[in-house]
C-alpha positions in Angstrom: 181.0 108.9 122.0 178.1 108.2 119.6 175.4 105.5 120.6 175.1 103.1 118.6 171.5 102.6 118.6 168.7 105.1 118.4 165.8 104.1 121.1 162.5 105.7 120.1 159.2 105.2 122.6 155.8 106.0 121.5 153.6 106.8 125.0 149.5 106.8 123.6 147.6 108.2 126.5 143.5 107.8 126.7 142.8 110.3 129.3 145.8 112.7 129.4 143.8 114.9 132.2 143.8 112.3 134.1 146.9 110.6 133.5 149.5 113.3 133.7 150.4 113.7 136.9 151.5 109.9 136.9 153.0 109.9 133.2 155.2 113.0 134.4 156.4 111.6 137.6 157.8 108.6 135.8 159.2 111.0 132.9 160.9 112.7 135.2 162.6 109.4 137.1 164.0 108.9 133.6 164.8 112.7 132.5 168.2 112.0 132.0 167.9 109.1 130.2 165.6 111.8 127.9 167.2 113.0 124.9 164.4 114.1 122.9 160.7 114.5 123.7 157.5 115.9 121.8 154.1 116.1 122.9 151.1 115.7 120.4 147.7 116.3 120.6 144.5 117.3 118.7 143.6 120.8 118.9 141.3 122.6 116.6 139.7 126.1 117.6 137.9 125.5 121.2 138.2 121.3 120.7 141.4 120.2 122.6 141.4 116.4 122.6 141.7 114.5 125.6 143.9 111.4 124.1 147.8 112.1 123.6 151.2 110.8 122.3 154.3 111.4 123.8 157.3 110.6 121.6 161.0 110.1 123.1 164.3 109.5 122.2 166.0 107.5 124.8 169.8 107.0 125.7 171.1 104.5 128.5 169.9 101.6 126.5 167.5 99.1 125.8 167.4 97.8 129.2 166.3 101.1 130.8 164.2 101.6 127.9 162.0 98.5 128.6 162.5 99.2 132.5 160.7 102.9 131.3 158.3 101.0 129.4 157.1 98.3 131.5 156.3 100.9 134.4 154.0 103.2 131.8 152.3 100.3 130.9 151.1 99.4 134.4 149.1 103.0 134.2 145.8 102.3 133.0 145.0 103.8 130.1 148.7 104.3 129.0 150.2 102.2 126.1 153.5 101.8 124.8 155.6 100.9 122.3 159.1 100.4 121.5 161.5 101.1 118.2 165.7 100.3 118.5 167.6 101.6 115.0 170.7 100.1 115.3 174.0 101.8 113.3 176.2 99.0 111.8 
């Protein structure tokens, strides 16, 4: 059955050294509720940024999405944000 909704998240992370052990635990709570995910960061010859963005495509909903969301947000240094396409 097709959703009728496409839930994109948006993770920006400061200090993703730092940060990913915590970020990954929560992905992984969530991993089936993952459809798509890609990673993004700057990398040029021997610079490798230490600020990310995580970009997913989320089934289950918009509840679980904001559930996902709200629990991200309490990491320090972690900010989210939300985008529902709804299919009328």
């Amino acid at each position: 059955m097709a959703s009728d909704q496409h839930i994109i998240m948006g993770i920006h992370i400061d200090d993703r050294i730092k940060k990913a052990n915590e970020v990954q635990e929560l992905l992984t709570e969530y991993g089936c509720n993952i459809k798509t995910r890609i990673g993004l960061h700057e990398v040029t010859g021997s610079f490798c940024a230490g600020y990310g963005l995580i970009l997913l495509e989320l089934v289950g909903g918009e509840a679980t999405a904001t559930e996902l969301a709200g629990k991200l947000n309490a990491v320090q240094g972690v900010e989210v944000k939300l985008m529902t396409f709804a299919h009328v």
